[in-house]
Legacy VTK file of the C-alpha trace (Angstrom):
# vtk DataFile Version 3.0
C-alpha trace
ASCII
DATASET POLYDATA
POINTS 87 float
-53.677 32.607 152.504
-55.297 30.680 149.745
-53.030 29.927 147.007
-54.951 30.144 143.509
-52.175 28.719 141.607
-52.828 25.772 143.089
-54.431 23.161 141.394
-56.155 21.821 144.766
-59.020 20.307 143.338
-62.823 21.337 145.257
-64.979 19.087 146.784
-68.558 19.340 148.052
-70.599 16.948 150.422
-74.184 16.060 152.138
-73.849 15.870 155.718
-71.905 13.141 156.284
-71.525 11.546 153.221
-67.960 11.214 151.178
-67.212 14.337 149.608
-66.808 14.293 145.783
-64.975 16.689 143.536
-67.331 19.069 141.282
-64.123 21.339 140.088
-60.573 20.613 139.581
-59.296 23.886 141.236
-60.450 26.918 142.829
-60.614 29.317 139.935
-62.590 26.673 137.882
-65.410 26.103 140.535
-65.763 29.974 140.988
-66.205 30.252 136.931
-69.026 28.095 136.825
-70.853 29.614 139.864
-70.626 32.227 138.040
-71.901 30.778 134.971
-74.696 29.303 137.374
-75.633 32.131 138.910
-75.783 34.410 135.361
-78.155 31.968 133.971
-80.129 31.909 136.952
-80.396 35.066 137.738
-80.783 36.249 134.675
-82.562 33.977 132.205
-85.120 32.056 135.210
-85.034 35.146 137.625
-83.832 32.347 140.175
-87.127 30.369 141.393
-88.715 29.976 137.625
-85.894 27.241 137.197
-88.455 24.970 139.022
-91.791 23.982 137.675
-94.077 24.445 140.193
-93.977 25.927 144.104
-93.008 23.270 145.710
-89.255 23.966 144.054
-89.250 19.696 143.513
-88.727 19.173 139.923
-86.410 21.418 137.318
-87.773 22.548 134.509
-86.596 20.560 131.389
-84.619 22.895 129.482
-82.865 24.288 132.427
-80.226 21.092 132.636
-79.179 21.073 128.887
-78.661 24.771 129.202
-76.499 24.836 132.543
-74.834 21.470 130.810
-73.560 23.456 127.628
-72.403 26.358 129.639
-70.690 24.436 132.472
-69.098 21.815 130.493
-66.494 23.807 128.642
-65.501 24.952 132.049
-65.762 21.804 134.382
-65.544 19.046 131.744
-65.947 15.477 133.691
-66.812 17.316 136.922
-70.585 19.043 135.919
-72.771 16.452 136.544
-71.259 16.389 140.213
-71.368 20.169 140.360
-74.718 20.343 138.979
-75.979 17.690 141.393
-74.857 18.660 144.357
-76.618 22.352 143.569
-79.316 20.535 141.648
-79.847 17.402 142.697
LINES 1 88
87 0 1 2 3 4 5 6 7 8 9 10 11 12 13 14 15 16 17 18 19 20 21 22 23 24 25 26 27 28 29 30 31 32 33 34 35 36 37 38 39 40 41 42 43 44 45 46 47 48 49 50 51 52 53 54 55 56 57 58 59 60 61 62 63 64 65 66 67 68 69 70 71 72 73 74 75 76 77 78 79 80 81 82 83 84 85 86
């Protein structure tokens, strides 16, 4: 059984690659999906946070936004979160 009151930090990889922490515990990482997928699914109806088609390049104000929003949550961990899910 998964302890929540843990503080077992998450970590995310690529393949084989070291993984790297994007939240300090489990409760944190599940508040900023959430915060991720409100914004979105909501505010970009989830493909217009891309530019084009080809789903290549973000759209400018999308990282500024999801950086206001996350930050309060993840603090030095949302550029890791937001690149592994972004980058």
């Amino acid at each position: 059984m998964f302890n929540f009151a843990d503080n077992t930090a998450v970590y995310a990889a690529y393949d084989v690659l070291d993984p790297f922490k994007i939240a300090d515990n489990f409760i944190q990482f599940i508040e900023a999906l959430t915060a991720l997928a409100d914004i979105v699914y909501n505010e970009y109806n989830i493909y217009e946070v891309y530019t084009n088609d080809d789903c290549d390049e973000i759209k400018p104000e999308f990282l500024p936004k999801m950086n206001s929003k996350l930050a309060p949550i993840l603090g030095d961990n949302t550029a890791n979160f937001m690149n592994y899910f972004y980058g």
